[in-house]
C-alpha positions as CSV (number, residue, x, y, z in Angstrom):
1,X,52.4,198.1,-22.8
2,X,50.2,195.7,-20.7
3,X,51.7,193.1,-18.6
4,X,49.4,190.1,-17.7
5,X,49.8,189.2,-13.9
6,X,48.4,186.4,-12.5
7,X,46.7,185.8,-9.0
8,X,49.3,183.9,-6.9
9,X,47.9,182.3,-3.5
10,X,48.7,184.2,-0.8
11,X,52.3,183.1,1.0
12,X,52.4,181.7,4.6
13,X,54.0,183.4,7.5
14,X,57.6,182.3,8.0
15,X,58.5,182.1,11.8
16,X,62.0,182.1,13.0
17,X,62.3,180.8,16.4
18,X,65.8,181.3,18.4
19,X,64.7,180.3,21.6
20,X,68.0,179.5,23.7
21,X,69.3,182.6,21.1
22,X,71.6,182.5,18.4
23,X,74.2,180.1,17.2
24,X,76.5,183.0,15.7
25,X,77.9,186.5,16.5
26,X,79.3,189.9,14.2
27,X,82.2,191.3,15.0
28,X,83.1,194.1,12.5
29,X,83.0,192.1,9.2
30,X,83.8,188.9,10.7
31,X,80.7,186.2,11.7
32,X,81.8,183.7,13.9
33,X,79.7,180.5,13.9
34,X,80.7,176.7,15.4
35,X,84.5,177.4,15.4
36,X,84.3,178.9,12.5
37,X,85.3,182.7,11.4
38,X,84.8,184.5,8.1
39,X,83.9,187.0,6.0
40,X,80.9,186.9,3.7
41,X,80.3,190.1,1.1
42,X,77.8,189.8,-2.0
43,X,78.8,190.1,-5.5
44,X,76.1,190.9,-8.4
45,X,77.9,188.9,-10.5
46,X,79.6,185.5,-8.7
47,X,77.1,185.7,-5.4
48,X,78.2,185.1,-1.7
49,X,81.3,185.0,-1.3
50,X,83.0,183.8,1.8
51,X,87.0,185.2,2.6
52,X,89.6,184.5,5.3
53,X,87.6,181.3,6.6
54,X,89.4,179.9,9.5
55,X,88.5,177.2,11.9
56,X,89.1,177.0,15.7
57,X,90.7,173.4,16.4
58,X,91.0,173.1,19.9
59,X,92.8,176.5,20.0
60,X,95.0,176.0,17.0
61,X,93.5,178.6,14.5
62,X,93.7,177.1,10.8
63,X,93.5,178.6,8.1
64,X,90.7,176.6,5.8
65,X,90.5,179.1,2.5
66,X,91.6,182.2,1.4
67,X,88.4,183.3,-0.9
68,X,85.8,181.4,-2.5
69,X,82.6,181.8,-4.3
70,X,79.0,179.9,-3.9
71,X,77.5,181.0,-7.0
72,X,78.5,180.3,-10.6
């Protein structure tokens, strides 16, 4: 079977630039990012999906949602 490809242009560098270094860390399973903690795992079916999200108020951890998906 012959499949008919086309000539795409060529694709531009992407350049990712931290220069004062990144705005999150990994701990174990856990990225913490602006106050924010979670866990992210991908699913083949649903997508990301993003569990035990908490966020840092002034100290006072609060617990924002349990699990949720981003896909559909």
């Amino acid at each position: 079977m012959m499949v008919a490809t086309r000539n795409a242009p060529a694709v531009k560098p992407l350049d990712i630039t931290e220069p004062e270094g990144k705005n999150y860390t990994i701990t174990g399973d856990t990225i913490h990012w602006q106050n924010w903690d979670f866990h992210l795992r991908l699913n083949s079916r649903v997508g990301p999906i993003l569990s035990t999200v908490t966020y840092n108020d002034n100290g006072t951890k609060r617990q924002v949602m349990y699990e949720g998906s981003l896909g559909g």
